[in-house]
C-alpha positions as CSV (number, residue, x, y, z in Angstrom):
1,X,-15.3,-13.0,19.1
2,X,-11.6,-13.7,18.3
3,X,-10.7,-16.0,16.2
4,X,-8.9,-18.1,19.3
5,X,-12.5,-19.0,20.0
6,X,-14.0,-19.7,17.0
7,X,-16.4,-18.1,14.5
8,X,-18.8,-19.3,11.7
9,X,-16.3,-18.4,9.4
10,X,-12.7,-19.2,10.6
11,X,-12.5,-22.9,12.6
12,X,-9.4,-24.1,13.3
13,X,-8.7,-26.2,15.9
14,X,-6.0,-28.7,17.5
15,X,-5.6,-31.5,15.7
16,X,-7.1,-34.7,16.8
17,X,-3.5,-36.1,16.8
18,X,-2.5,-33.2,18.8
19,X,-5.5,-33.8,21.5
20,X,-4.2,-35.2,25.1
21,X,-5.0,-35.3,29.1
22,X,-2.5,-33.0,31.0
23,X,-1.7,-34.1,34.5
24,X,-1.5,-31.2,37.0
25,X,-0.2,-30.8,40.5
26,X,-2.7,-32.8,42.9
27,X,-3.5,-35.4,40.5
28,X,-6.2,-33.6,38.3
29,X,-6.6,-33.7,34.6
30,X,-6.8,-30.8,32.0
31,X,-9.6,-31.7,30.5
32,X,-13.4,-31.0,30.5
33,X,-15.8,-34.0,31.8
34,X,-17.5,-37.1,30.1
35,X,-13.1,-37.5,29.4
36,X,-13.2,-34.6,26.9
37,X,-9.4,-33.6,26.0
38,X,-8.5,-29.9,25.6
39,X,-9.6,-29.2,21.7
40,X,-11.8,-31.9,21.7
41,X,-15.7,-31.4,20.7
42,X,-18.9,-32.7,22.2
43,X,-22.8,-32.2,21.6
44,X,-24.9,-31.3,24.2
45,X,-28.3,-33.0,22.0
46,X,-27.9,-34.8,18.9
47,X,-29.2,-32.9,16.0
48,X,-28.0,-29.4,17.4
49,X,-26.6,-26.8,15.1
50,X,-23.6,-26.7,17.0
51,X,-20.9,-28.8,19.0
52,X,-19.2,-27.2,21.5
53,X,-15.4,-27.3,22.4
54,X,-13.2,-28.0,25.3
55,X,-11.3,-25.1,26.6
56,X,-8.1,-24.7,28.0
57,X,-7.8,-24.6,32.0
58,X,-11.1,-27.0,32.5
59,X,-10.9,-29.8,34.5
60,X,-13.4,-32.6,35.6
61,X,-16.3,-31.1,37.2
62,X,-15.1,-27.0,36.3
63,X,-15.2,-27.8,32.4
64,X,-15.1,-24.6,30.2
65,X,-17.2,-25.0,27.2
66,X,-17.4,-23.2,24.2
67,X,-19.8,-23.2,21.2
68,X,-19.2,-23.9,17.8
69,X,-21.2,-23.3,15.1
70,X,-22.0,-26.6,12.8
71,X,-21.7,-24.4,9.8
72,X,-25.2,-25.7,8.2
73,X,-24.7,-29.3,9.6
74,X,-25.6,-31.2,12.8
75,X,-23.7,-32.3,15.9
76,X,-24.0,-35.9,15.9
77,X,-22.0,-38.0,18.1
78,X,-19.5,-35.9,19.8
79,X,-19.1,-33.6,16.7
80,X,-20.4,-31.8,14.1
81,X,-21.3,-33.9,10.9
82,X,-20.5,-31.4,8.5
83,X,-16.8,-30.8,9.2
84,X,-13.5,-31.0,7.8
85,X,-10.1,-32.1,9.7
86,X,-8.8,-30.4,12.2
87,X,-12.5,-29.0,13.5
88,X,-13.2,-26.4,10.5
89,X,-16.7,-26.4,9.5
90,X,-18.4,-26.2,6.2
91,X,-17.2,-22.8,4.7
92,X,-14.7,-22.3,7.0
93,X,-10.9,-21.9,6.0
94,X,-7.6,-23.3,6.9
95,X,-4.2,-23.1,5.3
96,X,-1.9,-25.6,4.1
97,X,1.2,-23.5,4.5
98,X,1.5,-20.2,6.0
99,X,2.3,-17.6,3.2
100,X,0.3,-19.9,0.4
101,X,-1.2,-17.5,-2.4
102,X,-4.5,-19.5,-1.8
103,X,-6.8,-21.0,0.9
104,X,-8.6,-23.7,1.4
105,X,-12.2,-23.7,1.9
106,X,-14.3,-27.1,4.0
107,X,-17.1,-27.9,1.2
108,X,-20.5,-29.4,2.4
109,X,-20.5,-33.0,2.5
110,X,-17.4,-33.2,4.5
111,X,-16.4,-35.3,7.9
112,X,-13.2,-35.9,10.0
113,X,-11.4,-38.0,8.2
114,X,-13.3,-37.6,4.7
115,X,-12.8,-33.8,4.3
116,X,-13.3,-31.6,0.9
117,X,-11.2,-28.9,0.4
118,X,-11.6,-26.2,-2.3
119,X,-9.0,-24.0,-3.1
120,X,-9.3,-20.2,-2.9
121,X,-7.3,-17.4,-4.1
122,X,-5.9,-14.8,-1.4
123,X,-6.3,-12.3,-4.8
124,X,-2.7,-11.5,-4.3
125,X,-2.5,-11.7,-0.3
126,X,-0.9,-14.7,1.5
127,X,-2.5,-17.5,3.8
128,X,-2.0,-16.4,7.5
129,X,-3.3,-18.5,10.5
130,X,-6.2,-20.0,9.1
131,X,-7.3,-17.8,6.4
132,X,-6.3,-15.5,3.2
133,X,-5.0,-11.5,4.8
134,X,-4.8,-9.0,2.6
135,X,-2.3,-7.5,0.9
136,X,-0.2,-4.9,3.0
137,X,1.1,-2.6,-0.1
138,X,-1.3,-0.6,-1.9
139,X,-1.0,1.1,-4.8
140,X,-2.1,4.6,-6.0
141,X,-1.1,6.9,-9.3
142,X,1.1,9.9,-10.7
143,X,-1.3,11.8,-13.2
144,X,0.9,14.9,-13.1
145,X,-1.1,16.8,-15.2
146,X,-4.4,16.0,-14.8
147,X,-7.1,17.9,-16.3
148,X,-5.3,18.1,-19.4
149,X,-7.3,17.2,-22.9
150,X,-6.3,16.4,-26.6
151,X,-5.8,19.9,-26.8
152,X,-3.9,20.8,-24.0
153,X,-4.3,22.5,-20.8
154,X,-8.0,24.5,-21.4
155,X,-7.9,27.8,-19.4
156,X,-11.9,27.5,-18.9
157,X,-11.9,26.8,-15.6
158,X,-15.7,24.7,-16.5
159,X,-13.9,22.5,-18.7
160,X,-10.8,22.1,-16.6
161,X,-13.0,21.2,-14.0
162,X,-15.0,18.1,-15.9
163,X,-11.9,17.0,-17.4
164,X,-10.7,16.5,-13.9
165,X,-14.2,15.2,-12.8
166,X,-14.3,12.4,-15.4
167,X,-9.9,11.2,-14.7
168,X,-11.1,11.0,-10.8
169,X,-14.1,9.2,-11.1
170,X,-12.0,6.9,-13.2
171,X,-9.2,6.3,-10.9
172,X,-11.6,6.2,-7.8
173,X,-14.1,3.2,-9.1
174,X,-10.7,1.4,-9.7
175,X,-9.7,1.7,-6.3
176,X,-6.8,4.9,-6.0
177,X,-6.8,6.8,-3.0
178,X,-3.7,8.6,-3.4
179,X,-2.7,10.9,-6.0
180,X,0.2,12.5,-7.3
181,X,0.4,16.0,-9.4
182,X,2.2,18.6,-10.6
183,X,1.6,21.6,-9.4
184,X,2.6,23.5,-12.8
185,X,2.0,21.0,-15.4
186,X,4.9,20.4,-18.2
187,X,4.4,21.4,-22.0
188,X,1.1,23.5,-21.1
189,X,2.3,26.7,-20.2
190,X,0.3,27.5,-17.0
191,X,0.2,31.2,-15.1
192,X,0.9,30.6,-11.0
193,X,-2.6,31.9,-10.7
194,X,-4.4,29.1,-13.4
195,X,-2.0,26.7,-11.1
196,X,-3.4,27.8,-8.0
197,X,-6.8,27.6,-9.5
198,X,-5.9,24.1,-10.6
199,X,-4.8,22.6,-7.7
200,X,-8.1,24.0,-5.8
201,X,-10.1,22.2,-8.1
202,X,-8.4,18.7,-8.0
203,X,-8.0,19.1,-3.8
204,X,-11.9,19.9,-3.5
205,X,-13.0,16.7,-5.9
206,X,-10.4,14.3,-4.6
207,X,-11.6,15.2,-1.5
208,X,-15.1,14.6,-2.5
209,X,-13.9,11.4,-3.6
210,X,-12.1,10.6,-0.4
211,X,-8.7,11.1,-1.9
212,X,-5.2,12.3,-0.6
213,X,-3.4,14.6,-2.7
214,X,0.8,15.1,-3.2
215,X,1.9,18.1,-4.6
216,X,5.3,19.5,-5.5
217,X,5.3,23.1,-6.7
218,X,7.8,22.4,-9.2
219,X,10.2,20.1,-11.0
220,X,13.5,19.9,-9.9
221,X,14.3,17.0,-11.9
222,X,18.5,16.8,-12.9
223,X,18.4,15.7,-16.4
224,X,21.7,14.7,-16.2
225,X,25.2,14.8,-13.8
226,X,26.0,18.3,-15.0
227,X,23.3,20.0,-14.1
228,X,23.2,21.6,-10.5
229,X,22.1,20.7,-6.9
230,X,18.8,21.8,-6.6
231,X,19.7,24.8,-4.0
232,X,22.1,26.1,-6.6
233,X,19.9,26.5,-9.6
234,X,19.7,30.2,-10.4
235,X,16.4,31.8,-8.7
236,X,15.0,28.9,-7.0
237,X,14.4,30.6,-3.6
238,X,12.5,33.5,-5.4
239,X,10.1,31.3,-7.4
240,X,9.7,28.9,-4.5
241,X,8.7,32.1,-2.0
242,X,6.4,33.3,-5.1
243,X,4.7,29.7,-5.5
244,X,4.5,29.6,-1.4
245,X,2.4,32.8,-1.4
246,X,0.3,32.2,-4.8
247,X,-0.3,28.8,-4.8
248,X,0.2,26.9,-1.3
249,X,-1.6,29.7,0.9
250,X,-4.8,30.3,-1.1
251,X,-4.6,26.5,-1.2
252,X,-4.4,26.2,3.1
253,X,-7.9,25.1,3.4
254,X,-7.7,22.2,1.8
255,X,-6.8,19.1,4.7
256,X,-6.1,16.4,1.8
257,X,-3.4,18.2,0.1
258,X,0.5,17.1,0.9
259,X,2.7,19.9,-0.5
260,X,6.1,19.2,-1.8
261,X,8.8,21.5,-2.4
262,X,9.4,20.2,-6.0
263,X,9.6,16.8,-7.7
264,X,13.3,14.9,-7.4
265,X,14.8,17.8,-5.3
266,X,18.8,16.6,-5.3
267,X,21.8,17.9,-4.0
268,X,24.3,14.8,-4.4
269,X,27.4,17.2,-4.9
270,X,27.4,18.8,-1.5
271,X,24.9,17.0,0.3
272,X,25.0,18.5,3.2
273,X,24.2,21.6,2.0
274,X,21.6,20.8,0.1
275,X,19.7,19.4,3.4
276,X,20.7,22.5,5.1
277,X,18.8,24.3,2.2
278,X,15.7,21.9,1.8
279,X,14.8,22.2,5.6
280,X,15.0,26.5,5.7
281,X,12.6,26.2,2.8
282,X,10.5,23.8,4.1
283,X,10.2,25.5,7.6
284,X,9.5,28.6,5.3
285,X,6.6,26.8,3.5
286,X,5.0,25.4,6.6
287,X,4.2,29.3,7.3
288,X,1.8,29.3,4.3
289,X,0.6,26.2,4.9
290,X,-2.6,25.5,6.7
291,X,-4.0,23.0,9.9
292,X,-3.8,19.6,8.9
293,X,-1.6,20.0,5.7
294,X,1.8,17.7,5.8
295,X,5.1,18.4,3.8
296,X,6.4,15.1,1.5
297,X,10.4,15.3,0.5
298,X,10.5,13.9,-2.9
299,X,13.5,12.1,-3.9
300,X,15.6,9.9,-6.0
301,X,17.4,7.3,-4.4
302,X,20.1,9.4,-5.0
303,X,19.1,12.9,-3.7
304,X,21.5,13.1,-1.1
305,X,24.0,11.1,-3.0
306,X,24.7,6.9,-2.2
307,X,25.6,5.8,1.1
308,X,28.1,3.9,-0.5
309,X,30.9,5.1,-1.7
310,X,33.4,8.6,-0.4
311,X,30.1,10.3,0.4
312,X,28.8,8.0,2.4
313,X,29.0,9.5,5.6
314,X,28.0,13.0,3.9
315,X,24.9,11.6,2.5
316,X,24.0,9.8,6.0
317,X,24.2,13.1,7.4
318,X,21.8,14.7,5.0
319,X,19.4,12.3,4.9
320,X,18.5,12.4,8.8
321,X,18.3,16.3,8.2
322,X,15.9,15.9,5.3
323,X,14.2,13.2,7.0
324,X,13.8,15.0,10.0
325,X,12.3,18.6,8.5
326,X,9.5,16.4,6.6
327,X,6.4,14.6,7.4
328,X,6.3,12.2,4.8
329,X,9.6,10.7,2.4
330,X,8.8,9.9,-0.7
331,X,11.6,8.2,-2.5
332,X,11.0,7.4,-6.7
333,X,12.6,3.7,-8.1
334,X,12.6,2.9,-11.8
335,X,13.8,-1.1,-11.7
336,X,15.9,-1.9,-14.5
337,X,15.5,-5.5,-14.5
338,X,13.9,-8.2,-12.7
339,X,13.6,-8.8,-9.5
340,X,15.6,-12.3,-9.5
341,X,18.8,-10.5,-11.0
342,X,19.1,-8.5,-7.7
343,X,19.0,-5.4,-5.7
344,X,20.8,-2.3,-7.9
345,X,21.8,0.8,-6.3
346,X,19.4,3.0,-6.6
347,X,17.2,0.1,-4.8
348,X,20.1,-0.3,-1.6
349,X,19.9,3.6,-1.2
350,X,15.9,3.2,-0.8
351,X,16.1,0.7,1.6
352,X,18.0,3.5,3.4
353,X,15.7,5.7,3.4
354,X,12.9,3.7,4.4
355,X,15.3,3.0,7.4
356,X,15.7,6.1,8.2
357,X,12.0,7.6,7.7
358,X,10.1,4.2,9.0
359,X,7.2,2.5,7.4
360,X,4.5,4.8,8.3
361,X,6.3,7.6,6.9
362,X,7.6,6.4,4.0
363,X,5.9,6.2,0.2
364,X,7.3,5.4,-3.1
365,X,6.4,8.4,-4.8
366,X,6.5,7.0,-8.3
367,X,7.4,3.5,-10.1
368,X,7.5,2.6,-13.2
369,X,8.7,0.0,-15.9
370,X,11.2,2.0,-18.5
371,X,12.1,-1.3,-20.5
372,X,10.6,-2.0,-24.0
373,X,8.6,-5.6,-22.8
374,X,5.4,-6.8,-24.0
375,X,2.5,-5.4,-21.6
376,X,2.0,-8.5,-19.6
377,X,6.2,-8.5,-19.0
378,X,5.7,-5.3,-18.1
379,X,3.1,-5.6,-15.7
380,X,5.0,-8.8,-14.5
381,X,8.1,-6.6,-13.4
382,X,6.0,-4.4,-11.8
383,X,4.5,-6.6,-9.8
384,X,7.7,-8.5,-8.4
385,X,9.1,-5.5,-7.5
386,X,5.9,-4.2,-6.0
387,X,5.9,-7.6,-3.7
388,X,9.7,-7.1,-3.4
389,X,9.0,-3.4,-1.6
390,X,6.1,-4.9,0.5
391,X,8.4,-7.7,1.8
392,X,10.5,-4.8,3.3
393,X,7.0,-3.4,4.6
394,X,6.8,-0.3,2.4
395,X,2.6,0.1,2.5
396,X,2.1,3.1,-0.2
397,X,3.4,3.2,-4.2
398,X,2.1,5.2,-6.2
399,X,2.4,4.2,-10.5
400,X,3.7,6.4,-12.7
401,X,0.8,8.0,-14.6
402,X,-1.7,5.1,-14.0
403,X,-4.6,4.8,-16.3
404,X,-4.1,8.2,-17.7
405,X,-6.2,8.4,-20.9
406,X,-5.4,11.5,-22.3
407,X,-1.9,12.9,-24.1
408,X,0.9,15.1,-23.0
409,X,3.1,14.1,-20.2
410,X,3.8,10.5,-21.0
411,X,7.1,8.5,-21.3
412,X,7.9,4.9,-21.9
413,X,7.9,4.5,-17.9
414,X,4.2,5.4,-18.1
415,X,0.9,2.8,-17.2
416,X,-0.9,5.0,-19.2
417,X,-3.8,3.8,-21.8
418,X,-2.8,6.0,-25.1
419,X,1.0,4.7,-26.0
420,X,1.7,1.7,-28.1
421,X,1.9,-1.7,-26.0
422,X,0.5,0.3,-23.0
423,X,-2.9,-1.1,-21.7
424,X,-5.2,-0.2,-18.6
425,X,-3.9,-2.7,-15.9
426,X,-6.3,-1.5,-13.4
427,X,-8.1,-4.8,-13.7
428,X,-4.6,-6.6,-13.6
429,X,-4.4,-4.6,-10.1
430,X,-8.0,-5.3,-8.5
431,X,-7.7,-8.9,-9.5
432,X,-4.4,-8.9,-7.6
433,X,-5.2,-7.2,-4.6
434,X,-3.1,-4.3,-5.0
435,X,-6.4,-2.2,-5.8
436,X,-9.2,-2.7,-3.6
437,X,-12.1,-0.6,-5.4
């Protein structure tokens, strides 16, 4: 029944002030009989369990009834005992302003006129209508090199395997559904075969776990402005082609993977080329690829250059070609301050992108918190920028290395467990909606 109607838990109705007799053409009266407005409430017995409501489009003698549960109370008079204003029941909602952070709850003992409210937290949703909606963003994590111990990468393929078991399971009861990972892990050293192997493991028990899995075959990060656009570093083609044959096609089974061609590909010193390039190897990797499978472009802000500045129209162009060859855009933002202190340019160039791609195919790939804060500033930044992408209707984040437990790849930027001042938040995260376990 839609909540128009009513239901046992959402009531809210026109308010008695509100509550009047429309004339119509001929001289009748919008209203039900026994002089029963539109929104009004009447009982058919005293002592029933529920009162029933005037419709709209009744009129003496053609009233339109419908039935309202009293919500554990009695109709007595021409209304339910056990109500709050404005016709919400015991345990029914309202709000008291659309967009609150809480709701407010009609607590037994109640009547029009005399009603007690309880407040109740949307956990990090807003008050819509009548009642608290969840939250529209949801988070998931980076854990790049997952299945990694203290002692590195272990080439047992058993061990690799529980180690990958126990970081999912973890990640899962806290709510993740998406997951980000490299296909060749940094500082371990892997063959493209153990890689292959790898990625097969973590696709079949995230998908045992009812998990989505991203995953760039290598890292094209630019560590700094001298180093080259991604299509011009020496033998990129050849180890892509290698990596499409060893690693993405024994890997075409798998429906939950999302294959990347590397992590931060960039060309911002001839854009244009650079999207030329990223679109013949992407239609080349879609020919290892199997049914199902989807390709992610995962960028900087920056990728394609700004679009401000004498590029501008350069990195427009780019963009819709890039856009255009993937499935998915994935664009990575590290905030360097607060939210209140404004929109930097990395953040006006993803609002680009998410114009370009849309909201259903757009993800932030990874964020983070670089700064050195105290944990709960930390996870206080995070937050308001998470909220700030959600106001723009961005629906999928994923944390950079999020409750990762274990050493090797980690950074300042990380929301891992193991560095100094770096604490699981994943309780932070359910508490606050953005985590749904």
């Amino acid at each position: 029944m839609s909540k128009s109607t009513f239901s046992s838990s959402l009531c809210v109705f026109i308010a008695p002030l509100a509550l009047g007799v429309l004339a119509l053409p001929g001289g009748a009266y919008a209203q039900c009989d026994n002089g029963v407005p539109i929104g009004g409430t009447a009982c058919a017995f005293q002592g029933d369990s529920v009162q029933y409501v005037c419709q709209p489009g009744s009129t003496p003698g053609h009233s339109i009834w419908q039935a309202q549960s009293c919500g554990g109370g009695t109709c007595q008079g021409a209304a339910c005992t056990g109500s709050c204003d404005n016709g919400v029941v015991v345990g029914g909602t309202a709000c008291a302003y659309q967009g609150d952070s809480v709701e407010y709850v009609c607590q037994p003992g109640s009547s029009p006129g005399h009603s007690i409210w309880q407040s109740r937290s949307c956990g990090g949703g807003t008050c819509q209508g009548a009642a608290c909606q969840g939250r529209t963003l949801t988070v998931g994590g980076n854990y790049t090199d997952i299945g990694v111990g203290f002692s590195g990468m272990p080439t047992n393929f058993t061990t690799m395997r529980t180690n990958i078991q126990n970081d999912l399971n973890r990640l899962q009861a806290a709510g993740v559904r998406d997951l980000r990972i490299w296909a060749d892990p940094p500082y371990v050293g892997m063959t493209v075969p153990n890689m292959a192997t790898r990625v097969n493991i973590v696709a079949q028990e995230a998908a045992a776990r009812g998990m989505r899995v991203l995953v760039p075959l290598f890292d094209a990060h630019r560590g700094s402005p001298s180093d080259p656009d991604t299509h011009l570093r020496p033998g990129v083609d050849t180890m892509l082609r290698d990596r499409f044959s060893r690693i993405v096609w024994p890997n075409r089974g798998h429906t939950n993977i999302v294959w990347s061609l590397g992590n931060e590909v960039a060309g911002p010193n001839d854009p244009v080329a650079f999207a030329n390039w990223y679109r013949s190897r992407v239609n080349e990797m879609r020919g290892y690829m199997g049914a199902g499978q989807k390709v992610v472009a995962e960028l900087v802000p920056g990728s394609a250059n700004h679009f401000e500045g004498p590029l501008s129209t350069q990195a427009h162009q780019a963009a819709n070609i890039i856009v255009g060859a993937s499935d998915l855009v994935s664009v990575h933002y590290y905030p360097p301050h607060d939210v209140s202190q404004g929109e930097d340019l990395e953040f006006r160039s993803l609002r680009v992108w998410l114009g370009k791609a849309g909201v259903t195919k757009f993800i932030v790939g990874e964020i983070g918190v670089c700064q050195s804060l105290s944990a709960s500033a930390r996870y206080t930044r995070l937050t308001q920028w998470l909220e700030h992408l959600e106001s723009y209707g961005v629906r999928d984040a994923l944390i950079w290395q999020l409750m990762k437990d274990d050493t090797n790849h980690l950074d300042p930027c990380s929301f891992d467990t193991i560095l100094s001042n770096h604490v699981d938040i994943s309780g932070q995260l359910i508490n606050d909606g953005w985590l749904v376990p």
